[in-house]
Backbone as a printed PyTorch tensor [residue, N CA C, xyz], in Angstrom:
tensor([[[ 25.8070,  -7.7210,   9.4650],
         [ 25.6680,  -7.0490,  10.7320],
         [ 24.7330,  -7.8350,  11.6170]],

        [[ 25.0840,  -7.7400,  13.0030],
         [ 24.2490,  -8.2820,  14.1280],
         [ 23.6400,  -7.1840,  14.9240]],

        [[ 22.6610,  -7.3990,  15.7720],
         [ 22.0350,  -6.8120,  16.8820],
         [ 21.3860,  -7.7180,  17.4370]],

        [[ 21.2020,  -7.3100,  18.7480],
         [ 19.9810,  -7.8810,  19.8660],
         [ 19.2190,  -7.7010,  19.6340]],

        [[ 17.8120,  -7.9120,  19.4640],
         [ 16.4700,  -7.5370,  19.7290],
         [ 16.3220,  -6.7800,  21.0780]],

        [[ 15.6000,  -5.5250,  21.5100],
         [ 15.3290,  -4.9760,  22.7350],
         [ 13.8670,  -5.9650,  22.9340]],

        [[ 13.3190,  -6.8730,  22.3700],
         [ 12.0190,  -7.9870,  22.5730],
         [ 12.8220,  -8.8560,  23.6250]],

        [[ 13.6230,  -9.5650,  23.3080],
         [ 14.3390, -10.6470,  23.5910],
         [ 15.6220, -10.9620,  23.7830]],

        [[ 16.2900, -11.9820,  24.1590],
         [ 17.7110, -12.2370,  24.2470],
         [ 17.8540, -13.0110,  22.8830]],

        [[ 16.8500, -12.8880,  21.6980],
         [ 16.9310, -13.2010,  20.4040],
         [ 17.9850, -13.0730,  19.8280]],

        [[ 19.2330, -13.1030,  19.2050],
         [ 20.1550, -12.3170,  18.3660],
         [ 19.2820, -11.9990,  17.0970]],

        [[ 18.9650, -11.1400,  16.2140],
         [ 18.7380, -10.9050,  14.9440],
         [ 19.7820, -10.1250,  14.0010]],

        [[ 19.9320, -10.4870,  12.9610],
         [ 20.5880, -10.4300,  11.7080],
         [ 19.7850,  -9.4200,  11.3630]],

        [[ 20.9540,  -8.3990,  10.9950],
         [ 20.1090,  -7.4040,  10.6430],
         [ 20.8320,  -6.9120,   8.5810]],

        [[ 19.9270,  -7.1310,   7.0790],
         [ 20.7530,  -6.9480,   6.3930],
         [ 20.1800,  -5.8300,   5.6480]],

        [[ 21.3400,  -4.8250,   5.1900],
         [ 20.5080,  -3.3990,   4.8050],
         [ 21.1820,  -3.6330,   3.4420]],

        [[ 19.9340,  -3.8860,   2.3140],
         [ 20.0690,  -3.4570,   0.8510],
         [ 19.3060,  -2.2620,   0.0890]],

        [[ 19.2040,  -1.0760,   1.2800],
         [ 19.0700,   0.2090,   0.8970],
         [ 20.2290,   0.7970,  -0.5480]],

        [[ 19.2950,   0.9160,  -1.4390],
         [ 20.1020,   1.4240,  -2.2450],
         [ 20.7160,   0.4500,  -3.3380]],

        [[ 20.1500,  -0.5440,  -3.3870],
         [ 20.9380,  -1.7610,  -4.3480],
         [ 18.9510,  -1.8220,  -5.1740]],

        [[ 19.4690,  -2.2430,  -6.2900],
         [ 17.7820,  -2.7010,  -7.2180],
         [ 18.1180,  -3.6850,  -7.5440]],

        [[ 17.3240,  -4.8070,  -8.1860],
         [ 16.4510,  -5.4190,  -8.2350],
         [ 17.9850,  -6.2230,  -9.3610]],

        [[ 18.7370,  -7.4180,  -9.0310],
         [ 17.9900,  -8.5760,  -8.2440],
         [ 19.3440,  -8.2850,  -6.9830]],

        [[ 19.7380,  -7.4490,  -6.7480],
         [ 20.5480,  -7.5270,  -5.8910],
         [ 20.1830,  -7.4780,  -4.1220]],

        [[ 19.0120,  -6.5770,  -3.9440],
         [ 18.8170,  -7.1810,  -2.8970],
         [ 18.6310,  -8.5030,  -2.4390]],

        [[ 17.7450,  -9.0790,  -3.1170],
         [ 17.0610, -10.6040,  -3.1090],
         [ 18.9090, -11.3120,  -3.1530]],

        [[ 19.6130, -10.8590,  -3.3900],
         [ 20.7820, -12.0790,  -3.6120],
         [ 21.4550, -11.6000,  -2.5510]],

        [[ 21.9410, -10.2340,  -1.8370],
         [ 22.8100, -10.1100,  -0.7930],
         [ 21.8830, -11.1810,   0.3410]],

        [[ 20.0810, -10.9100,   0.6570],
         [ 19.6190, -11.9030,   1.7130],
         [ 20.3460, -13.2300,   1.6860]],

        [[ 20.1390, -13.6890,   0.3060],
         [ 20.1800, -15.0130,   0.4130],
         [ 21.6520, -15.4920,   0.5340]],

        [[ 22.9790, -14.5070,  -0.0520],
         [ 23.9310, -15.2600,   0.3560],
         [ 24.4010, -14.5400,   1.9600]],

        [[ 23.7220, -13.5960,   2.6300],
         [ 23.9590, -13.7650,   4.1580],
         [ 23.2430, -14.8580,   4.9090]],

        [[ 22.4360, -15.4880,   4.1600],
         [ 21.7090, -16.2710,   5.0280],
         [ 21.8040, -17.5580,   4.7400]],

        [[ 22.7470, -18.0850,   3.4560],
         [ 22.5580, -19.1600,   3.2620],
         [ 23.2720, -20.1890,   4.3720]],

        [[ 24.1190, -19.5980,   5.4220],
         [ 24.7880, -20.6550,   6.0850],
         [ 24.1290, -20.2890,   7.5950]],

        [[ 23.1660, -19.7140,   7.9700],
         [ 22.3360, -19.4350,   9.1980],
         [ 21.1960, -20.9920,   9.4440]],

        [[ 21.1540, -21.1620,  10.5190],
         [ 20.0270, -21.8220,  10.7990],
         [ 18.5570, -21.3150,  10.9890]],

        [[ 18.1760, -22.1540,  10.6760],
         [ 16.2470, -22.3260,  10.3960],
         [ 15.8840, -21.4950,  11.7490]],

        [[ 15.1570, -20.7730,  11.8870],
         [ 14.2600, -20.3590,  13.1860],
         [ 15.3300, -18.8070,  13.5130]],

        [[ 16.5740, -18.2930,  12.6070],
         [ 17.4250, -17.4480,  12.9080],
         [ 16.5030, -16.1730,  12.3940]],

        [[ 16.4950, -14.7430,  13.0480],
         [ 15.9990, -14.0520,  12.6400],
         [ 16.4820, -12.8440,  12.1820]],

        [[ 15.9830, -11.9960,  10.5590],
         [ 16.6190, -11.7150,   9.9940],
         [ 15.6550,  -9.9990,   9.9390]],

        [[ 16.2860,  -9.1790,  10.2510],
         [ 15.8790,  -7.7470,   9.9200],
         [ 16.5710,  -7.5310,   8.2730]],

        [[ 15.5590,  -6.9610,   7.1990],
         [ 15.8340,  -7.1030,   5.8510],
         [ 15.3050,  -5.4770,   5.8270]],

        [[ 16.3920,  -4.8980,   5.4170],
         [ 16.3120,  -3.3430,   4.6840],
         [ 16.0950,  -3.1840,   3.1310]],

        [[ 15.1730,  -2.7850,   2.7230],
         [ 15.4980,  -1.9540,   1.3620],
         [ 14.5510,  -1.1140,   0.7010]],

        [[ 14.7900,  -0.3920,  -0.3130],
         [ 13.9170,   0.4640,  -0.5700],
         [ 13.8440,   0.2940,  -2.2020]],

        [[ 14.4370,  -0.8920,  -2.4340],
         [ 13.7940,  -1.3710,  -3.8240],
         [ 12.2850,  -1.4540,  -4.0720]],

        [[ 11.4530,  -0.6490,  -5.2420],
         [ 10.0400,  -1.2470,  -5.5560],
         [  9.7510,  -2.4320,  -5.3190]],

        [[ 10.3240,  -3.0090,  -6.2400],
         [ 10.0080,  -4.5510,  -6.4410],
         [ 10.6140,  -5.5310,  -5.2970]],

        [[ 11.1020,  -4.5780,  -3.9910],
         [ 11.5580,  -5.4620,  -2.9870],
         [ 10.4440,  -6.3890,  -2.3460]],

        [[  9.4780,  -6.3990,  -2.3870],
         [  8.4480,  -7.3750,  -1.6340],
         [  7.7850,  -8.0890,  -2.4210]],

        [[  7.9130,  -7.9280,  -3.5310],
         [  7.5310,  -9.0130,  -4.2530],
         [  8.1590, -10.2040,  -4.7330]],

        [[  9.4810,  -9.5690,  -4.5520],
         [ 10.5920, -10.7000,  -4.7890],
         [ 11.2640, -11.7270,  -3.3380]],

        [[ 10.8440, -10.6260,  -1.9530],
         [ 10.8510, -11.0650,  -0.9010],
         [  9.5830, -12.2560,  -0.8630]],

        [[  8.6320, -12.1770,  -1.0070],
         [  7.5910, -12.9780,  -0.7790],
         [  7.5230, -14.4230,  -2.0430]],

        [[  8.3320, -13.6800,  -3.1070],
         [  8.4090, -14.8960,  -3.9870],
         [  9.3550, -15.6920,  -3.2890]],

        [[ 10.2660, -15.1380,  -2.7700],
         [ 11.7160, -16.0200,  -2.2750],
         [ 11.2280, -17.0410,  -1.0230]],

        [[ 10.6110, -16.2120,  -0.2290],
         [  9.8700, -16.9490,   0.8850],
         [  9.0150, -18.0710,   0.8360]],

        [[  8.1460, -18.1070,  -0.5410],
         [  7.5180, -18.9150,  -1.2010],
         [  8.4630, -20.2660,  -1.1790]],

        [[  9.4180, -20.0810,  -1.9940],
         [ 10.2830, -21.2270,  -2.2350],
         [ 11.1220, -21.2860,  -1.2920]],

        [[ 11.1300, -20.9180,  -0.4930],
         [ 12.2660, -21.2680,   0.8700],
         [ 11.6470, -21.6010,   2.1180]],

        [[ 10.5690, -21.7100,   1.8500],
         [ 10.0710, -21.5320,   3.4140],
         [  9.7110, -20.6540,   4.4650]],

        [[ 10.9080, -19.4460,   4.1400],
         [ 11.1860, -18.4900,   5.0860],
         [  9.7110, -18.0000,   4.9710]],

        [[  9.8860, -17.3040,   6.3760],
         [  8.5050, -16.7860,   6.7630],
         [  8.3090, -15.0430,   7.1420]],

        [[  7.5790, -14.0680,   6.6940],
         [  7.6400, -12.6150,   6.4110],
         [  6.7450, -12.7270,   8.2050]],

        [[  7.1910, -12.2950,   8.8850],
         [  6.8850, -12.0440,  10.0810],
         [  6.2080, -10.5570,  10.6830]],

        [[  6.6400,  -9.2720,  10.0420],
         [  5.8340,  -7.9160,   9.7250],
         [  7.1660,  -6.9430,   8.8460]],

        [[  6.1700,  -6.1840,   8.4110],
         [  6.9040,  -5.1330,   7.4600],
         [  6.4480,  -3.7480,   7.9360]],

        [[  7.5780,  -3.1250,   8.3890],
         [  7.4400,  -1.8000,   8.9600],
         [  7.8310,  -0.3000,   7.4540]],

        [[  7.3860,   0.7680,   7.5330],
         [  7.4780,   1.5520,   6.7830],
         [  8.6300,   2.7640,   7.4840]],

        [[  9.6980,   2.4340,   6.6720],
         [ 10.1980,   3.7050,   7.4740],
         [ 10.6410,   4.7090,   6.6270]],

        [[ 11.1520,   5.8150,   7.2790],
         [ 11.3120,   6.5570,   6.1470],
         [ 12.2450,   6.7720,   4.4580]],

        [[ 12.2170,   7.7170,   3.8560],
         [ 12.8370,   7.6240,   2.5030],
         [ 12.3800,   6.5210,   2.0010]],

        [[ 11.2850,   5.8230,   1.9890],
         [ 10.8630,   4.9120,   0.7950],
         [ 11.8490,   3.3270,   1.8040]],

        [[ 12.0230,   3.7870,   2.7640],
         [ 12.5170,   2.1000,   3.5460],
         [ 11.8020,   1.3680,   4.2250]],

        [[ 11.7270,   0.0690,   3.7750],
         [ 10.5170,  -0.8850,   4.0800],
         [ 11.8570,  -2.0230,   4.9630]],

        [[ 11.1740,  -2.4330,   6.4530],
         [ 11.8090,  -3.2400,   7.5870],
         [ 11.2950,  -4.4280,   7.1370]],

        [[ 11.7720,  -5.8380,   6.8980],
         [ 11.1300,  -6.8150,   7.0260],
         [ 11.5470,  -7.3520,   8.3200]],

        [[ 11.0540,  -8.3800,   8.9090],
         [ 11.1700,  -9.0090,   9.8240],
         [ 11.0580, -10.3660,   9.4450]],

        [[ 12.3310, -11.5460,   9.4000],
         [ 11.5160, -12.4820,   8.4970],
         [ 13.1320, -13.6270,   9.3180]],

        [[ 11.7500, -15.3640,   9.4150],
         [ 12.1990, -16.0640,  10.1430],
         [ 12.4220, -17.1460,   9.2770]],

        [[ 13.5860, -17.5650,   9.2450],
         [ 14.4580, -18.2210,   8.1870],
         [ 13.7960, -19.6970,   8.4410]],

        [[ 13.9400, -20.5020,   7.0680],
         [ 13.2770, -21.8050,   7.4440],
         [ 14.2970, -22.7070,   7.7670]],

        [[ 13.9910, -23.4460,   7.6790],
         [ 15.5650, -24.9250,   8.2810],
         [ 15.9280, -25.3120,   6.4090]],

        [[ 17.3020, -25.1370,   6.2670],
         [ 17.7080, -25.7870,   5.3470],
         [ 17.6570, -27.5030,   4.8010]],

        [[ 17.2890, -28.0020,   3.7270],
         [ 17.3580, -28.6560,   3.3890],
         [ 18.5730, -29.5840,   4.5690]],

        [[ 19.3500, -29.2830,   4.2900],
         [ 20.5420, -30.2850,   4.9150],
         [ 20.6090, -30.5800,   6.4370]],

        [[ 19.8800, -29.5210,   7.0480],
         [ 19.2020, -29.3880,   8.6240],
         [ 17.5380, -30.0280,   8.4760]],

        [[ 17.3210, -30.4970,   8.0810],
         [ 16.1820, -31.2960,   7.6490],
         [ 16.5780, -32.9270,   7.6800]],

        [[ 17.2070, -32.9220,   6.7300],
         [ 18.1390, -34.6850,   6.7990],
         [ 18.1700, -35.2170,   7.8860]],

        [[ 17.8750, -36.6550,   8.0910],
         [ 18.2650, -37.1140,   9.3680],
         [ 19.5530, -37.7250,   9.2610]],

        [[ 20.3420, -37.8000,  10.2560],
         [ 21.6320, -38.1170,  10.7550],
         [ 21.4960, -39.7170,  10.6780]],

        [[ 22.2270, -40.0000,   9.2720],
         [ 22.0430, -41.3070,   9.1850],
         [ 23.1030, -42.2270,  10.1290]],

        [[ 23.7290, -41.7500,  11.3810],
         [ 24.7340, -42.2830,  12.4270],
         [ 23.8310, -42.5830,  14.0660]],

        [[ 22.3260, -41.6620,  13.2840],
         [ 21.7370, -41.8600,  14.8980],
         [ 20.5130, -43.1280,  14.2530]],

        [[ 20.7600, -43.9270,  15.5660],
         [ 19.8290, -45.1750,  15.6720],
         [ 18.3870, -45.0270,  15.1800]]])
């Protein structure tokens, strides 16, 4: 799913793993996001326990960056979180001079 930000003319990704445990949230993020670019921003739903710890481990090794975490209701925690540049968006373009 997509939305606008009402902040900005941002687009943000918005992905809700309300209701999925542990390791399934952490894997729906990563395969919606694995083909997004670096700096894309991602609204992350869930109300897994162990959802922020596995969020912040993931971020660890990816780069990605936890931007704020809102509390909402029924046990649902908002992340706000800004994707890093992939490895392959990193590479330089071995065709430019």
């Amino acid at each position: 799913m997509t939305e606008l930000s009402n902040q900005s003319d941002t687009e943000v990704h918005q992905i809700d793993a309300v209701g999925l445990v542990c390791p399934l949230p952490i894997l729906r993020l990563k395969k919606r996001t694995r083909d997004l670019p670096g700096g894309t921003q991602i609204e992350f739903l869930t109300d897994d326990p162990s959802g922020r710890k596995d969020l912040e481990t993931l971020c660890e090794l990816t780069g990605h960056r936890i931007e704020s975490i809102r509390e909402e209701g029924a046990g649902v925690i908002r992340y706000r979180i800004c994707l890093a540049c992939s490895p392959r968006e990193r590479q330089p373009n071995p065709q430019s001079p």
